[in-house]
DORORO-36067 format. One line per field, with one value per residue (C-alpha): residue number from 0; residue in one letter; x, y, z. Coordinates in steps of 0.001 Angstrom, whole numbers, plus 500000, padded with zeros to 6 digits. Example, Ala and Ser with C-alpha at 12.3 -4.5 7.8 and 13.67 -1.06 7.14 Angstrom:
// DORORO-36067
firo: [0  1]
dolo: [A  S]
c1: [512300  513670]
c2: [495500  498940]
c3: [507800  507140]
//
This chain:
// DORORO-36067
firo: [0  1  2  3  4  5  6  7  8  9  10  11  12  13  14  15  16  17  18  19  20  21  22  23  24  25  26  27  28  29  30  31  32  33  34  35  36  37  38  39  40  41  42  43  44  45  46  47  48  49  50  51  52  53  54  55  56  57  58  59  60  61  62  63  64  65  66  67  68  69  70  71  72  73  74  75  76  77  78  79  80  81  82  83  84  85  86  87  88  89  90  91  92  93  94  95  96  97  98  99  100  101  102  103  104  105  106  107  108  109  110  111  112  113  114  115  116  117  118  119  120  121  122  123  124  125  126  127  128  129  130  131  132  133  134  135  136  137  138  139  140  141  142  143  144  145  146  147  148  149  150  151  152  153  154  155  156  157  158  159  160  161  162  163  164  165  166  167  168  169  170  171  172  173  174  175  176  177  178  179  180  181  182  183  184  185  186  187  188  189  190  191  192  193  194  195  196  197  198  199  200  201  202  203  204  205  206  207  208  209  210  211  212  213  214  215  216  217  218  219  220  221  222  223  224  225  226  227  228  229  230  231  232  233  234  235  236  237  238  239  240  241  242  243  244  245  246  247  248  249  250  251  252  253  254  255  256  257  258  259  260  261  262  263  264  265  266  267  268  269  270  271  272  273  274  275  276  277  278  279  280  281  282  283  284  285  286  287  288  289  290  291  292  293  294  295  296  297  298  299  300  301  302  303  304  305  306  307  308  309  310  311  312  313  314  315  316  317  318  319  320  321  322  323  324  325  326  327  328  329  330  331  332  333  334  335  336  337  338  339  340  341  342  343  344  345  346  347  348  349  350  351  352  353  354  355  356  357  358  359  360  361  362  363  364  365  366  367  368  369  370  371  372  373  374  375  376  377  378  379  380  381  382  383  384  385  386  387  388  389  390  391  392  393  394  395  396  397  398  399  400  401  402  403  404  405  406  407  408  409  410  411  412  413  414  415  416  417  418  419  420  421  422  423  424  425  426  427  428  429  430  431  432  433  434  435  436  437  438  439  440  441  442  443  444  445  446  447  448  449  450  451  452  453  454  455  456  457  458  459  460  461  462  463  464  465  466  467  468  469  470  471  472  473  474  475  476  477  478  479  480  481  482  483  484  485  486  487  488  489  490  491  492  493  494  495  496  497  498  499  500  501  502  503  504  505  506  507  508  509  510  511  512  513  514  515  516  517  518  519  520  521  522  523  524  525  526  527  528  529  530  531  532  533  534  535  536  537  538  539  540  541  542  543  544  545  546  547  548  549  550  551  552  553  554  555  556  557  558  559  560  561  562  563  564  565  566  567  568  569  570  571  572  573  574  575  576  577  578  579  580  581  582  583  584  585  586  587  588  589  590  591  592  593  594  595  596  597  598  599  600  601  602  603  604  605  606  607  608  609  610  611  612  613  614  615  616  617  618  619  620  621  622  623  624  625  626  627  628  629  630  631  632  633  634  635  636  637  638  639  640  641  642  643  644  645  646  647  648  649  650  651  652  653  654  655  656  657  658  659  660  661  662  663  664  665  666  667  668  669  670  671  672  673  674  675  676  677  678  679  680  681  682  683  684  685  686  687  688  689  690  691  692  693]
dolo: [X  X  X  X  X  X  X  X  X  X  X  X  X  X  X  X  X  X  X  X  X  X  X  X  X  X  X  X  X  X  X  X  X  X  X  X  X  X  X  X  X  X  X  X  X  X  X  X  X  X  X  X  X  X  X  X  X  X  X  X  X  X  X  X  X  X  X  X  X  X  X  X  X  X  X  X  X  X  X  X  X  X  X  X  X  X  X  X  X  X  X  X  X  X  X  X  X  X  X  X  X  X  X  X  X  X  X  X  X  X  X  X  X  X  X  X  X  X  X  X  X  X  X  X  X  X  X  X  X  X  X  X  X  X  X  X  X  X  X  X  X  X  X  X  X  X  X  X  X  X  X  X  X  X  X  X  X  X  X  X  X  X  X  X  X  X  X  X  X  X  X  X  X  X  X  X  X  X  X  X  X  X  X  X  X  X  X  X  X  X  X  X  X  X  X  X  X  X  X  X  X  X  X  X  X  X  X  X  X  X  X  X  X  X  X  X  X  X  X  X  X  X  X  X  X  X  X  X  X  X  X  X  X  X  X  X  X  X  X  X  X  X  X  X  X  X  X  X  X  X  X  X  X  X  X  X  X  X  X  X  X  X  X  X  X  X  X  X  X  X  X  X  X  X  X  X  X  X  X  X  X  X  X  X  X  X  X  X  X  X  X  X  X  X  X  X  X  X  X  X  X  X  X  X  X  X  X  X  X  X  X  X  X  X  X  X  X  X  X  X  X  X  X  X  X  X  X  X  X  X  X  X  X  X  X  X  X  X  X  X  X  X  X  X  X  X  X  X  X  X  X  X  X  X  X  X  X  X  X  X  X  X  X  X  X  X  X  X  X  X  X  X  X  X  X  X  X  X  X  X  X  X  X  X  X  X  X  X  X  X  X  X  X  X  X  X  X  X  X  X  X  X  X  X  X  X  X  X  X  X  X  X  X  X  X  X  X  X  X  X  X  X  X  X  X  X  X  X  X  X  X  X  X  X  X  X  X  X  X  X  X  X  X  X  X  X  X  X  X  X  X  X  X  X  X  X  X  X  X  X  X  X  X  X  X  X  X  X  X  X  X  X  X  X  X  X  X  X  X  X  X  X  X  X  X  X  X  X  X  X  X  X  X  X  X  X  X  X  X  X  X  X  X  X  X  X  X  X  X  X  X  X  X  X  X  X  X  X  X  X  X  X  X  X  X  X  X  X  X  X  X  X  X  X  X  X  X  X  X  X  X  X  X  X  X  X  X  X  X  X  X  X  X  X  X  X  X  X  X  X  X  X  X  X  X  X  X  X  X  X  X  X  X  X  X  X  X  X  X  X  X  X  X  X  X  X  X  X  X  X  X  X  X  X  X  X  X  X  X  X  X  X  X  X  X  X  X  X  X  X  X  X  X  X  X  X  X  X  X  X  X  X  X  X  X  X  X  X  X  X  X  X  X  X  X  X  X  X  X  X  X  X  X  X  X  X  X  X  X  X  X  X  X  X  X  X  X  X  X  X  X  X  X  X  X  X  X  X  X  X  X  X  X  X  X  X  X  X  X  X  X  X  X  X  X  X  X  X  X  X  X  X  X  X]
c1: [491565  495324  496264  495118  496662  499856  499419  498853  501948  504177  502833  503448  507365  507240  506225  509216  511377  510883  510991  513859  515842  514286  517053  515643  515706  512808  510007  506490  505027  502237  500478  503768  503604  506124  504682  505845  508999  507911  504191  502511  501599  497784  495622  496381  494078  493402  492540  490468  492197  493770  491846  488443  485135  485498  483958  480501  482616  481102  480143  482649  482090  484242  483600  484849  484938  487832  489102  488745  486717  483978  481619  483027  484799  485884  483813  486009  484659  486446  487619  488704  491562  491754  495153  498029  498270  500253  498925  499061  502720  501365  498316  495816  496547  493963  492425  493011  490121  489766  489361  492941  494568  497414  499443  502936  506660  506723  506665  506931  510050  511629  513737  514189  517960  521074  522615  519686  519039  516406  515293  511643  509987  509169  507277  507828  509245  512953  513537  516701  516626  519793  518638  516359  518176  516039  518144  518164  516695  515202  514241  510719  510460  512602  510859  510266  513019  515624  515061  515114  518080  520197  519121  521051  523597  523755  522245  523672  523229  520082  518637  516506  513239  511680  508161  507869  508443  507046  505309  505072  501926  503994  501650  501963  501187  497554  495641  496937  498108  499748  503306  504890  503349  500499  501181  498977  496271  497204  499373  502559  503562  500620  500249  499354  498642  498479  495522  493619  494905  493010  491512  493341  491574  492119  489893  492913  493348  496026  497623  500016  503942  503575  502027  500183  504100  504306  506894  507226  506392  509479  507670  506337  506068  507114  503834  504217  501279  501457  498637  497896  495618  494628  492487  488571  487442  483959  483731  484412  483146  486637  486141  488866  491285  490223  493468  493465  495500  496793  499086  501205  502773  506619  509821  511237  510239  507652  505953  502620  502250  504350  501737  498262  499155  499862  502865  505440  508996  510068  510408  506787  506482  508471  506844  502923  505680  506377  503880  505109  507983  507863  508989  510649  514510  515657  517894  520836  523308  520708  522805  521426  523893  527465  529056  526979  525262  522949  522055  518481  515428  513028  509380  510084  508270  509235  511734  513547  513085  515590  513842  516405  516289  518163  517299  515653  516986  514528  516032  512977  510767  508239  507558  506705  508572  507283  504597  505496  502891  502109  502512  500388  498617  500157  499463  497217  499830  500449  498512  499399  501339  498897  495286  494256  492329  491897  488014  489289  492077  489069  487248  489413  490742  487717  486939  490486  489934  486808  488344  491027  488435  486608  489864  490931  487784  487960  491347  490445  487304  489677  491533  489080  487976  491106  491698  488376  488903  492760  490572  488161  491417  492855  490320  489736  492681  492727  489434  491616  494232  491931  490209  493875  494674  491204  492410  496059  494250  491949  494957  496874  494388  493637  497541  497376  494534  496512  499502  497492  495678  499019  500208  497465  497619  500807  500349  497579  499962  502379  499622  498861  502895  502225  498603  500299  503340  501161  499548  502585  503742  500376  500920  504554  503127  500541  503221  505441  502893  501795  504948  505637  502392  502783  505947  504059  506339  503809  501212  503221  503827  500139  499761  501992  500343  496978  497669  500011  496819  494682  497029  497090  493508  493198  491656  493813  493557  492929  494511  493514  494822  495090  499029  500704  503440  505464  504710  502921  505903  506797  503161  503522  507328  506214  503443  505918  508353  505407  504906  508472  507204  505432  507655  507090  507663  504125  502303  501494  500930  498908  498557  495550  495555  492909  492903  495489  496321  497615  500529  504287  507210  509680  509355  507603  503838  502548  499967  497084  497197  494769  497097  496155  497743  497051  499218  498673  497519  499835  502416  501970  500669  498105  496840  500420  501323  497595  499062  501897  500315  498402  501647  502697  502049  500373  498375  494434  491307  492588  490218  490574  488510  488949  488798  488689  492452  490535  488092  490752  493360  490379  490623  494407  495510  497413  496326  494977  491619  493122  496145  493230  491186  493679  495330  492044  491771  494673  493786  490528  492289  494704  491814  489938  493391  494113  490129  491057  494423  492707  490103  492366  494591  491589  490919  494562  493999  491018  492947  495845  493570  491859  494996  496233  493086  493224  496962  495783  492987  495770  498017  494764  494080  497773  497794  494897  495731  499135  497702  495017  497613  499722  496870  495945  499927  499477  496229  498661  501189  497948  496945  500185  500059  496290  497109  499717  498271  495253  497140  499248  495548  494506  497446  496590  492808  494107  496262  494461  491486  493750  494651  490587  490029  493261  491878  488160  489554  491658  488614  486271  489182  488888  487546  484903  486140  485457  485618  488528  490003  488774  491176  492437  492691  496369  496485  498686  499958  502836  505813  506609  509291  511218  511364  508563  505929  507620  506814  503476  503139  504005  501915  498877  499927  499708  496325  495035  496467  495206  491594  492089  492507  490863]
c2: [556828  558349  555458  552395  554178  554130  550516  550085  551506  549248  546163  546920  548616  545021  543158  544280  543847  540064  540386  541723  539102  536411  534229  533505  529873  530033  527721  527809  530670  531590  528337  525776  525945  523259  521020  521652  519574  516600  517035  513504  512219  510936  509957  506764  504470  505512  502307  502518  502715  499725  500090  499542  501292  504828  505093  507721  510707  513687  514147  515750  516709  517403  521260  521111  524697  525021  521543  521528  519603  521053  519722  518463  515640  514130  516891  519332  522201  521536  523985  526171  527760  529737  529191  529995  530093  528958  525637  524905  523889  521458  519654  518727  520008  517623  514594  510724  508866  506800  509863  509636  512861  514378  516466  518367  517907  518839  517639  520176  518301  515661  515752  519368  520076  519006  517914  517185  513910  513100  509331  509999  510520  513706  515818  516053  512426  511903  509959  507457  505428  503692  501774  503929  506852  508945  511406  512980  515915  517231  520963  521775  522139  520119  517425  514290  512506  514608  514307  510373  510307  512746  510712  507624  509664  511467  508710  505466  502231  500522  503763  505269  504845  503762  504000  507270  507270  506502  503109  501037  503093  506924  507629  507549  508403  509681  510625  508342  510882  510349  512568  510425  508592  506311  503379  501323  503976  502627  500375  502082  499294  499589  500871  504327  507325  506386  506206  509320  508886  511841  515499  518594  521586  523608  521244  519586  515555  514147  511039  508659  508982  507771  510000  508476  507091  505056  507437  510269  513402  515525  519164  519497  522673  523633  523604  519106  519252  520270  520525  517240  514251  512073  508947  508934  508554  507640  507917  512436  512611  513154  511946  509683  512431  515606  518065  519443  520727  517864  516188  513799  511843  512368  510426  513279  516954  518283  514920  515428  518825  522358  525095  525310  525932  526526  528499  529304  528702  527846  531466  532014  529231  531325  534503  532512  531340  535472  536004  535589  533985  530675  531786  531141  532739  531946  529337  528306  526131  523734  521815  518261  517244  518323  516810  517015  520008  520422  523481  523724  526591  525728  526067  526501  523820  524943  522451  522125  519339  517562  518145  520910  524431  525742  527519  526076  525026  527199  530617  531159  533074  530332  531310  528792  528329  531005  532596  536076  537854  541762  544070  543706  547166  548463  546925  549274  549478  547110  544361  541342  538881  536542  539133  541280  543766  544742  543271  539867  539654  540895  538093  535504  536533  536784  532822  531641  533317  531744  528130  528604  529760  526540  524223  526087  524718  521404  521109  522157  520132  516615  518475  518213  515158  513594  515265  513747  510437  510661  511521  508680  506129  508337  507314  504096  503035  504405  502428  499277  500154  500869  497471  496080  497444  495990  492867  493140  494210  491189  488588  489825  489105  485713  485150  486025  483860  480563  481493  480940  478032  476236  477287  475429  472447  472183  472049  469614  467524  467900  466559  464041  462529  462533  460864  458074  457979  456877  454709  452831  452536  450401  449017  447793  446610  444758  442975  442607  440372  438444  437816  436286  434365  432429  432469  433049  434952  434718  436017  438537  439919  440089  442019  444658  445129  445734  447915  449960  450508  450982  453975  455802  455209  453168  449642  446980  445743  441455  440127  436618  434730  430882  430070  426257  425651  422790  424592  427360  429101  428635  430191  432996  433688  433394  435946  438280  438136  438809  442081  443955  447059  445744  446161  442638  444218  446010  443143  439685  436372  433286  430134  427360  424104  424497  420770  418247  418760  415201  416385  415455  417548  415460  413813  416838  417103  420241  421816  424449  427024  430028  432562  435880  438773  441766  445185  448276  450829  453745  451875  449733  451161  448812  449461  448639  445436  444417  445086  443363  440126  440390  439758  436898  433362  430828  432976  433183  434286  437334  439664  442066  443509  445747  444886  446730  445849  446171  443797  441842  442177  440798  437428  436774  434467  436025  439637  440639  442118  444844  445805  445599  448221  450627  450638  451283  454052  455599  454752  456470  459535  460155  459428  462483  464817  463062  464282  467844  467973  466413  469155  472205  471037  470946  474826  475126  473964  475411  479308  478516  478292  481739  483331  482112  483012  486803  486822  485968  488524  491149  490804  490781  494205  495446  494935  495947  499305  499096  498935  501791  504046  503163  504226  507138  508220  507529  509833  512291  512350  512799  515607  517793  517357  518342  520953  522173  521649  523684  526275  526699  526360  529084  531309  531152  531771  535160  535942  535281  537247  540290  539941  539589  542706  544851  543633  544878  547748  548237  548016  550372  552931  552529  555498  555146  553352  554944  553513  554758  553536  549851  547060  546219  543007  540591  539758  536601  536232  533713  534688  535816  533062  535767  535766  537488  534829  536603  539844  539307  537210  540438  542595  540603  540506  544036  544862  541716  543537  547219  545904  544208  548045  550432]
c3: [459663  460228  462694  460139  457137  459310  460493  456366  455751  458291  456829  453300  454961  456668  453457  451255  453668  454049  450098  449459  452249  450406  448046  444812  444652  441449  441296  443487  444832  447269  446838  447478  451424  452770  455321  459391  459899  461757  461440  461026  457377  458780  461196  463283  464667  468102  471519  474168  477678  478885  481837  479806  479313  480948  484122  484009  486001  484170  480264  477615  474108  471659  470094  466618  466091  468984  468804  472684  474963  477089  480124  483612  484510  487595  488855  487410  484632  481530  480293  483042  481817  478837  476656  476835  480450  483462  484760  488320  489802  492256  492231  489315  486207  484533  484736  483656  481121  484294  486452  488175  489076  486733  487879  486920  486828  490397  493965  496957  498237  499587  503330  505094  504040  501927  504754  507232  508772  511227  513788  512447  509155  509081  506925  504250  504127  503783  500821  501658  505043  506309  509197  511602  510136  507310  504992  501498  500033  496550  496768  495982  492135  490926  488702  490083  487596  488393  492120  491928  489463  491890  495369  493771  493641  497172  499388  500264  498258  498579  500682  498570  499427  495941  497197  497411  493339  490958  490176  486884  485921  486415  489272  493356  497203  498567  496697  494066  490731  487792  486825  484425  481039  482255  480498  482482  480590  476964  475298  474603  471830  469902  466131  465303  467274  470734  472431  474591  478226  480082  479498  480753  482039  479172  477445  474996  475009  476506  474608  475317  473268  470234  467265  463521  463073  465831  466971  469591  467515  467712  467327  471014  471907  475695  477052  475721  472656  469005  466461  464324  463381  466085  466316  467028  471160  470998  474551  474369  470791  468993  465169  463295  461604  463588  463725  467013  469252  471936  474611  474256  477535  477221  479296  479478  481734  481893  480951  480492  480611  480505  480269  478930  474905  472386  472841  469803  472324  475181  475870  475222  477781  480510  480168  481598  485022  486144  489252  492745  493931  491828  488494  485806  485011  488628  487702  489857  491569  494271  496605  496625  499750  500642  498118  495060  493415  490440  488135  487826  487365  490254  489699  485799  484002  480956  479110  475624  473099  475275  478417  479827  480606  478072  474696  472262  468505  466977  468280  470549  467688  467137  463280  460829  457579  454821  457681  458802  460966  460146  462485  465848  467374  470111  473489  476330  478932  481469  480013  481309  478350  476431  476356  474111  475825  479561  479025  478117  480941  483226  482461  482492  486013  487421  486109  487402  490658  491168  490117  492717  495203  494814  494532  497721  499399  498015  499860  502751  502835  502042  504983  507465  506150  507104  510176  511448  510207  512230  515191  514578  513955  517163  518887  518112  518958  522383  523103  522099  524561  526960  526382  526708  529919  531585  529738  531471  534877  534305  533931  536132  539206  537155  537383  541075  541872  539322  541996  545244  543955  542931  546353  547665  545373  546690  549942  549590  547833  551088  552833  550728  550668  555038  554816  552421  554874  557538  555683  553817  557789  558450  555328  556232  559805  558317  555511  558951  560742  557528  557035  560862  560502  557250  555755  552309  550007  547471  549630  551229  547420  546836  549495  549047  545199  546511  549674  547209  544806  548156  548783  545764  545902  542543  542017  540831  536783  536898  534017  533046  530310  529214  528614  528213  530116  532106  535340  537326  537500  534009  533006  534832  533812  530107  530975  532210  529934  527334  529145  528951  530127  533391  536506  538067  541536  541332  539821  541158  539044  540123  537859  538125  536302  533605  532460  531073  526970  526768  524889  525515  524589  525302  528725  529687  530082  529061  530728  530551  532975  533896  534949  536667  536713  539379  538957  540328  537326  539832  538648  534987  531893  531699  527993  526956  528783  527335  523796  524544  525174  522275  520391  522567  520781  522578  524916  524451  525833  527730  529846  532028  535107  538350  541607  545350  546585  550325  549983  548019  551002  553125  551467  551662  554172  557150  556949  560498  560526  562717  560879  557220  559489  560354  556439  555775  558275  556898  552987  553349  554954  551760  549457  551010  550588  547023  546335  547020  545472  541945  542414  542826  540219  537754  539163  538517  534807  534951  535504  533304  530769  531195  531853  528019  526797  528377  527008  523770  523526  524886  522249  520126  521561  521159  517587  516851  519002  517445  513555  514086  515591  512026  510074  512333  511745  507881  508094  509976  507367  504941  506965  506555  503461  502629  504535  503059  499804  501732  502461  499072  497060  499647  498824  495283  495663  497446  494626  491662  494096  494233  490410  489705  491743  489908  486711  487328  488940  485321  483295  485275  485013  480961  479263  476326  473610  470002  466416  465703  469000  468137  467788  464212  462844  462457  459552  458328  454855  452761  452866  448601  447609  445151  441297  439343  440907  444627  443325  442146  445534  447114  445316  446262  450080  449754  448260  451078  453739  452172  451920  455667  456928  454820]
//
């Protein structure tokens, strides 16, 4: 009874106090509350996500009674942290209406030094490259903005490696999570409130910028969210015009999200960022490279209304116009900032340690995850360039065998050139002794065209055609000179008197002639010079057949039967070597062709062997970085472990609480405006706050 008459007597010490500093402006009184500066006029109408219906990743409900929403998503427990409270300073810190990953202000870093360069990405990655060299740095921390704004300043034009920023959507790298306002989640032009973009694990929305106005709201508190109207989100359960406590996505640190709130200042905000080495208050100069320095608070994601780390415009005390708070009861010793009682800080420790214990598994499950799907990619691609030596070892004894056969093609071709020489020597003996016998220039010509075609073992192409002329001669010459591209030194012409056209041209009878032409195919294209006559006027009826040159030789006058036997002799000699060089140069064609075909599937195999060793060095990169995500979540299971096992170690060592030990209630009242309706304000502050204690 002593100790709440005494609390009774500081709030009504506490009460006239605030009355007497109170200028007496006149007018209103307890009822005229003025409306938070800033604070929307009414509800806006809120849009589903850009990206459409919500995908079924949990169930959440919205619990009017704490304006908060409960169930799981993404496989998460919402809520899991009780407010206000530290959120996480890397990793998820809540999750996106489409189930995407949001996370902090912060990265864990960028390069390894201010001044470090390095031939290799490392990890973590550099962030500029000029050329094959990979520089930069951004200190663990630091938000992501910051970091890219100050590499355009200490890296080389055009270096900065924009992929490892943020993309249109505020998001990036693997797993894909958001840092900066997901507009690809809403539509940032729209009217009205903007619409719900994701959940955060202290169970409060998370919108997009714009508030009822169509405006940023400009009383954020540190921890990004304020208390206000928002549109309805069918999809969670929030009604049209429910004032709740939410997010809002900012441009500015810590852009989505500070600190679970609410919290009254950015102060407030600090005092949740004081366990272990990554705290708040440890601002100072961070070299950036060896020229340029910034001033920053790493790990301190606590930010003004400008996005800075400086003190805020409200003076840090986080009151409300005309609210004053009476007196709190004293504090059990040692209790950590933001409980009420060692019970309650218990409790909650014992919930966040087991959270952490279970994100701590979940990275190091993704961690072996990837390490075995490295190993599978690891190996993988070794089978390819296994596959692609055989292949190599394969063409290279098909290249050996190509090189022998051509080595023996050629050397049946050598042979080949000597079997013809002997037989173009018969052939010239032959020629010699028709020539001695007959004096037949004509016939000596003929000759020569079919023992050529005997020799390169082809038969010789008859053309016959029907051509007017004033002579034989004069047929054939026309003939010829119809056929430009026929070498008249392989080809012979003969021309018969068909019959008598009774015509005169001139004092010239013209005549028909059957005219036929021999050539050696070796030597005359004989498709073409068949074209060609085709084009010549006055020639008809043209055919064409193939005949044996030997038995044709047989039948010219003058040819000894001896010197026909031994061309034949030698004719049939370098038809069996021509025989064997057309079949090893088809098994040369025959190996060319498998050798491209094993070089193609080689450089099949090397790419493919080259691309899986890519992705097997992307999964590496994705390894380090689970891990070391691993190994931070693990670092903060063990603490928040040890803080769960002080705290229930606190409470046993509580003794036995009495009634007149029990807690006593705060009690808010309106601050009296002055004037005789401030004193009669005052007067009934005092009896409320009498009857709250007695």
């Amino acid at each position: 009874m002593r100790r709440r008459s005494s609390l009774l007597a500081l709030v009504v010490a506490s009460l006239l106090a605030t009355a007497s500093a109170q200028p007496n402006k006149g007018g209103g009184g307890m009822g005229d509350k003025k409306p938070k500066p800033g604070a929307p006029s009414g509800p806006g109408k809120d849009r589903p996500p850009a990206s459409g219906k919500t995908p079924a990743a949990g169930k959440l409900a919205f619990d009017a009674a704490t304006g908060r929403l409960k169930g799981t998503w993404a496989g998460a427990t919402i809520p899991s942290y009780r407010t206000p409270m530290a959120a996480p300073l890397l990793g998820t810190v809540g999750y996106a209406t489409d189930t995407t990953l949001i996370y902090g202000p912060f990265e864990a870093g960028f390069g390894s030094g201010a001044t470090a360069t390095s031939s290799s990405d490392a990890r973590p990655p550099y962030p500029c490259k000029d050329g094959s060299t990979y520089s930069g740095y951004c200190p663990g921390g630091m938000d992501v903005q910051m970091c890219e704004t100050t590499l355009f300043k200490t890296c080389a034009s055009g270096t900065v490696r924009k992929e490892l920023f943020m993309d249109e959507c505020g998001g990036h790298a693997k797993p894909y999570h958001i840092h900066m306002d997901p507009v690809c989640l809403y539509t940032p032009g729209a009217d009205g409130h903007s619409a719900v973009v994701g959940v955060m694990l202290d169970g409060a929305p998370l919108y997009g910028r714009h508030e009822t106005t169509g405006t940023p709201p400009t009383d954020l508190d540190a921890c990004g969210g304020h208390t206000g109207p928002v549109g309805p989100y069918d999809e969670w359960g929030i009604p049209d015009g429910a004032r709740v406590y939410h997010y809002h996505a900012q441009t500015k640190p810590p852009f989505l999200l500070g600190c679970y709130g609410p919290v009254d200042s950015r102060v407030h905000c600090e005092r949740l960022y004081q366990s272990g080495t990554r705290k708040c208050g440890d601002a100072s100069t961070v070299a950036m490279s060896s020229a340029y320095s910034v001033d920053y608070d790493l790990w301190c994601p606590c930010y003004d209304s400008t996005g800075k780390h400086s003190d805020s415009s409200d003076g840090g005390d986080g009151s409300d116009d005309g609210v004053v708070a009476a007196p709190s009861p004293p504090r059990p010793p040692g209790l950590p900032d933001g409980y009420d009682t060692w019970e309650e800080y218990n409790e909650e420790q014992q919930r966040k340690a087991e959270y952490a214990k279970k994100e701590a598994e979940q990275k190091k499950e993704r961690e072996e995850k990837l390490k075995k799907e490295r190993e599978a990619k690891e190996e993988e691609a070794k089978k390819k360039r296994r596959e692609e030596k055989e292949k190599k070892e394969e063409m290279e004894t098909k290249k050996k065998a190509l090189e022998e056969k051509k080595k023996e093609a050629e050397d049946k071709r050598t042979k080949l050139m000597e079997e013809r020489k002997k037989a173009y020597a018969k052939r010239d003996a032959m020629l010699a002794v028709l020539k001695n016998a007959t004096a037949d220039a004509k016939a000596e010509k003929r000759a020569k065209v079919l023992a050529d075609a005997a020799i390169a073992g082809k038969n010789i192409t008859r053309m016959k055609i029907k051509k007017s002329a004033a002579s034989k001669d004069a047929a054939c010459d026309d003939a010829f000179a119809g056929m430009p591209s026929v070498n008249t030194s392989h080809a012979f012409c003969n021309a018969t008197e068909a019959a008598p056209s009774g015509r005169r041209r001139g004092l010239l009878q013209v005549t028909e002639y059957e005219v036929t032409i021999e050539v050696n195919p070796e030597e005359v294209n004989v498709t073409a010079a068949v074209t060609e006559l085709q084009t010549v006027g006055g020639i008809t009826d043209i055919t064409t057949t193939t005949v044996d040159p030997l038995v044709e030789l047989s039948s010219v006058e003058g040819v000894a039967t001896s010197d026909l036997t031994a061309l034949e002799t030698e004719v049939v000699a370098a038809a069996a070597v021509q025989a064997e060089v057309v079949a090893i140069e088809a098994q040369v064609d025959s190996t060319a062709g498998e050798v491209a075909d094993i070089e193609t599937e080689v450089e099949a195999f090397e790419t493919e062997a080259a691309s899986l060793e890519a992705e097997a060095d992307v999964l590496g990169a994705e390894v380090q970085e689970a891990a070391a995500e691993a190994a931070y979540a693990e670092s903060v299971a063990e603490e928040e472990d040890r803080k769960a096992k002080d705290a229930a170690d606190a409470v046993a060592g509580l003794p036995p609480r009495s009634d007149d030990g029990a807690d006593v209630d705060i009690v808010y009242v309106t601050k009296p405006k002055g004037g005789a309706a401030g004193l009669a304000g005052l007067f009934t502050a005092i009896v409320a706050a009498a009857a709250a204690f007695v």
